[in-house]
C-alpha positions in Angstrom: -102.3 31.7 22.4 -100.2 30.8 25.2 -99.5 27.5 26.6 -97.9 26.7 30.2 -94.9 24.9 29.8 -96.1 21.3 31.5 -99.2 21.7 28.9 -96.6 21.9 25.9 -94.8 19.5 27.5 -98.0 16.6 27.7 -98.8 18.3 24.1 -95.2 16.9 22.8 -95.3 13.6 24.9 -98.4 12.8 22.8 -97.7 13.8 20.0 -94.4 11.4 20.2 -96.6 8.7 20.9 -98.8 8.8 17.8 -95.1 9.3 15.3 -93.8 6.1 17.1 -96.5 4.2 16.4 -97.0 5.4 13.1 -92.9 5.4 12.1 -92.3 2.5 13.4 -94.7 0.5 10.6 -93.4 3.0 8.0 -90.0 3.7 5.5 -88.5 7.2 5.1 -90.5 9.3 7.2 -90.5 13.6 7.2 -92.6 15.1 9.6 -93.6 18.2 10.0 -94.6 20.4 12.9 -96.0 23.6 13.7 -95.4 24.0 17.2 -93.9 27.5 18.5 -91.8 28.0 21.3 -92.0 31.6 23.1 -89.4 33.2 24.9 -90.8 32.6 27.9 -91.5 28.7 27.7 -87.0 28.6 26.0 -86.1 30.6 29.1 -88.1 28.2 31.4 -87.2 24.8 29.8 -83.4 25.9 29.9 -83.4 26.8 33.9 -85.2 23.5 34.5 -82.5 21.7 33.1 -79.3 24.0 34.6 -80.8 24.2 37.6 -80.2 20.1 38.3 -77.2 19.4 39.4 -74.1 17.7 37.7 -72.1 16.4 40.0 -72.9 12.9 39.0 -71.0 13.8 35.9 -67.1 12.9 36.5 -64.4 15.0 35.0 -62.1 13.4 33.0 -59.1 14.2 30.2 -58.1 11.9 27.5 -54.6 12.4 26.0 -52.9 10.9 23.7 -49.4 11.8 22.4 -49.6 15.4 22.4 -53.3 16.0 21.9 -55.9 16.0 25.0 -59.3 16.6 25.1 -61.4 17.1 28.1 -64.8 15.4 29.1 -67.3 14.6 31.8 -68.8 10.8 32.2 -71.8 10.0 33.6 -72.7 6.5 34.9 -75.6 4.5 35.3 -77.8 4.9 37.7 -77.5 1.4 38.7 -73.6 0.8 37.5 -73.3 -1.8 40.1 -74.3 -4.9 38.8 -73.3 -6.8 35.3 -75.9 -5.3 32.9 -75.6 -3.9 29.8 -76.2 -0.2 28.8 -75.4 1.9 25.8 -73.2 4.8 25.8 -74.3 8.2 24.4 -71.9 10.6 23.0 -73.5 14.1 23.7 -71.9 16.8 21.3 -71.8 21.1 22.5 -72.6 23.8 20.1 -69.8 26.3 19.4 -70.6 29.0 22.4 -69.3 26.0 25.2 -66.0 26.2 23.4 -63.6 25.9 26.0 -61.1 24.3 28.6 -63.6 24.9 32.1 -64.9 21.3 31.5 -68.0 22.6 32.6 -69.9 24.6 29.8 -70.1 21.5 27.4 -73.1 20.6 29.9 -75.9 22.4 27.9 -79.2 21.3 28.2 -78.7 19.0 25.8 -76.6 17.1 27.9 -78.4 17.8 31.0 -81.7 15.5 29.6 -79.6 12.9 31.0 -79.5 14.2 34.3 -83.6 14.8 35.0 -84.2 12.0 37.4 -87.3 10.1 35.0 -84.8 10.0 32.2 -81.9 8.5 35.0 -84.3 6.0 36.0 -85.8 4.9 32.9 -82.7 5.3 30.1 -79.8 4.2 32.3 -76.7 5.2 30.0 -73.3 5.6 29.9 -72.5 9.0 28.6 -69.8 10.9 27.5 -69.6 15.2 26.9 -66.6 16.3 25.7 -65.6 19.7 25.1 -63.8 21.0 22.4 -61.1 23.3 22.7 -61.5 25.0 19.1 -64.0 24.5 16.8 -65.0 20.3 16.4 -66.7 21.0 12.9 -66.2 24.0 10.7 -68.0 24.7 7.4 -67.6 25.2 3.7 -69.6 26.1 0.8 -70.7 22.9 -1.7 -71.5 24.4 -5.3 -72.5 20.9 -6.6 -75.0 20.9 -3.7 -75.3 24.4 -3.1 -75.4 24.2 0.4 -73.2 24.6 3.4 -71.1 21.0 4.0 -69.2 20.3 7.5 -65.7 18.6 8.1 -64.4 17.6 11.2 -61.4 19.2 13.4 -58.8 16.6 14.3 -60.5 16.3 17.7 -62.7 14.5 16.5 -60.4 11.8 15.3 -59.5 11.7 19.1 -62.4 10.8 19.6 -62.4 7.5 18.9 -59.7 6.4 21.1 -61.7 8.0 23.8 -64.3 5.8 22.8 -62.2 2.3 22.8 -60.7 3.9 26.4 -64.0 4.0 27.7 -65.3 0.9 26.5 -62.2 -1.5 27.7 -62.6 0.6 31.3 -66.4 -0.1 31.4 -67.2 -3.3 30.2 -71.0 -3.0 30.6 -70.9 -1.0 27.9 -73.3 -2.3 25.4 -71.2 -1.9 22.1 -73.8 -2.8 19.8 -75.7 0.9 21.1 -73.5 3.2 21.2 -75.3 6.8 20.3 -74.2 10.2 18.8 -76.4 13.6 19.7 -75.7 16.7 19.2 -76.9 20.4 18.7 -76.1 23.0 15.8 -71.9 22.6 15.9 -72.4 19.4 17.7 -74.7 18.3 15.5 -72.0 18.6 12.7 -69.5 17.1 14.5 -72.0 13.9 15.2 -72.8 13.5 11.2 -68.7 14.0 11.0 -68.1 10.6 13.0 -70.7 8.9 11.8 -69.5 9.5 8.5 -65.7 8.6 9.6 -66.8 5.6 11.7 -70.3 4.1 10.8 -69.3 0.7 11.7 -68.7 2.0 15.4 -72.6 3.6 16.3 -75.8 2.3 15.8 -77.8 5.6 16.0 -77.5 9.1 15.9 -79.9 12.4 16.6 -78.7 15.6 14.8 -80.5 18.6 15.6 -79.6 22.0 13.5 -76.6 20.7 11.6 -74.4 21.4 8.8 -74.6 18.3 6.5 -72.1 16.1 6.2 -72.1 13.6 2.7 -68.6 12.4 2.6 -69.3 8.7 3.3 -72.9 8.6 2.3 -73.0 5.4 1.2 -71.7 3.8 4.4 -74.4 5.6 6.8 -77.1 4.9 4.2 -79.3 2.2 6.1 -78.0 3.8 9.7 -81.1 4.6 12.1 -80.7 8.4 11.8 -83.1 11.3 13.0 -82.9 14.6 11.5 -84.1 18.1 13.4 -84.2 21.3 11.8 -85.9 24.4 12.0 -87.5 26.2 8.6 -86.7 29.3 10.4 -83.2 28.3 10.7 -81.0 30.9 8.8 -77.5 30.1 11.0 -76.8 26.5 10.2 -79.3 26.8 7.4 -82.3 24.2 6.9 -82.0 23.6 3.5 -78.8 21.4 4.4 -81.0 18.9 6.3 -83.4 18.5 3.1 -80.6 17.7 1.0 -79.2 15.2 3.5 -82.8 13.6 3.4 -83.2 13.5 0.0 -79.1 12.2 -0.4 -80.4 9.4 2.1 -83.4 8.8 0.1 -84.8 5.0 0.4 -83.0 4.5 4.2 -86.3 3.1 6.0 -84.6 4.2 9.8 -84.3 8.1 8.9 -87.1 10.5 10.4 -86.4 13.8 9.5 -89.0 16.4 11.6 -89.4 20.0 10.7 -90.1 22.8 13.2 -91.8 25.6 10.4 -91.9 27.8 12.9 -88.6 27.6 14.7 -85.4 29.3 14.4 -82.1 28.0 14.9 -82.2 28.3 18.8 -85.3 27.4 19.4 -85.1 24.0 17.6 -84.1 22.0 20.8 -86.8 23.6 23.1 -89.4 21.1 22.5 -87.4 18.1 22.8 -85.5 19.1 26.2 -88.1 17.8 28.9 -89.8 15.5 26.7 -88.6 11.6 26.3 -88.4 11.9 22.3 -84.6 11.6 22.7 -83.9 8.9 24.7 -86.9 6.3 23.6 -85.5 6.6 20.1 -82.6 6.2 21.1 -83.4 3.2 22.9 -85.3 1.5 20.5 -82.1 1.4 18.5 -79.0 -0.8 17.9 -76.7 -2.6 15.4 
């Protein structure tokens, strides 16, 4: 049965409302959905979002010594007086690889843009783009399962981070985000795992797990996407990442059963899911 896009999109609005209410009295928490996304509704969803405009986001380069990475920022809505708002670190998957400064604004990072989410979830936010690959992948035979480790871009970013932070002091330090899709995805578990102390949430949709600091990130409000259907970026790596995490009452981990690996992000794209949970978190 098909189902126009803004009737999946009140479907999923809903059906966030009823997990908030229900995760937000609860531990651990894996849900599981059976929601599928045709070609038609993907194609739709994605225009939507390319179709806005991103001018508002600035280009920028950070260098340092003789590494450089380039990024766009985007400021609040309302950057003009002296309140705070968090900053969101928005991570490209590995086909916006590049030097444009322009292709690391996938949809992903174009939810910022739609004007309800501008108005209601005012946020700094950062996009870099990687040059090379920002997470790259290697067999585990104690877990076996796919692990990810970081490029040493991602190391830079941190002092992109402090730059931004001492330029912008309404910067709310204590929420400072990580999302990010398939390779991005990676790369967010990778610096939350380097720097835990520095975020106070994180969204990974379709990653590659990351377990090297497990310990540190073990009570960190984390929300875990994956598709069953997923045979790129594989979703057995997510369950073990759950299951690593076990007793952490700020993890949600949802299941798509019936999405594959580039479908995952559909239903989340022009619903709020993202940024309320987001919001709703902080050190």
């Amino acid at each position: 049965m098909y189902f126009a896009p803004a009737m999946q999109r009140n479907f999923f609005i809903l059906a966030f409302l009823f997990w908030l209410v229900a995760f937000t009295a609860t531990a651990q928490k894996q849900v599981f959905n059976d929601i599928f996304t045709d070609s038609l509704t993907s194609a739709q969803t994605r225009k939507e979002l390319n179709e806005l405009s991103a001018s508002e986001y600035l280009k920028q380069t950070f260098s340092k010594g003789d590494q450089s990475i380039n990024y766009r920022l985007l400021l609040p809505a309302a950057n003009g007086n002296q309140k705070k708002y968090p900053l969101v670190i928005t991570f490209h998957n590995s086909t916006r690889i590049g030097t444009d400064n322009e292709r690391q604004l996938e949809p992903l990072a174009r939810i910022w843009l739609r004007p309800d989410i501008r108005q209601k979830y005012q946020a700094f936010v950062i996009a870099p783009q990687f040059q090379t690959r920002s997470s790259n992948y290697y067999p585990d035979s104690v877990r076996n399962c796919l692990i990810s480790k970081p490029s040493e871009d991602v190391h830079l970013l941190l002092d992109l981070i402090r730059e931004v932070k001492s330029k912008y002091l309404q910067i709310d330090t204590n929420r400072i985000y990580l999302v990010g899709y398939s390779m991005g995805a990676s790369t967010a578990q990778n610096l939350m795992n380097i720097a835990p102390e520095t975020f106070a949430a994180m969204v990974s949709i379709a990653a590659v797990p990351d377990f090297v600091n497990i310990k540190a990130i073990s009570q960190k409000p984390i929300w875990l996407i994956h598709g069953r259907q997923d045979h790129e970026n594989p979703y057995e790596g997510s369950e073990h990442l759950y299951h690593a995490l076990k007793g952490n009452r700020n993890l949600l981990f949802t299941t798509y059963n019936k999405l594959d690996h580039n479908q995952i992000p559909i239903p989340l794209l022009l619903a709020p899911q993202i940024p309320a949970w987001l919001f709703s978190q902080h050190k």
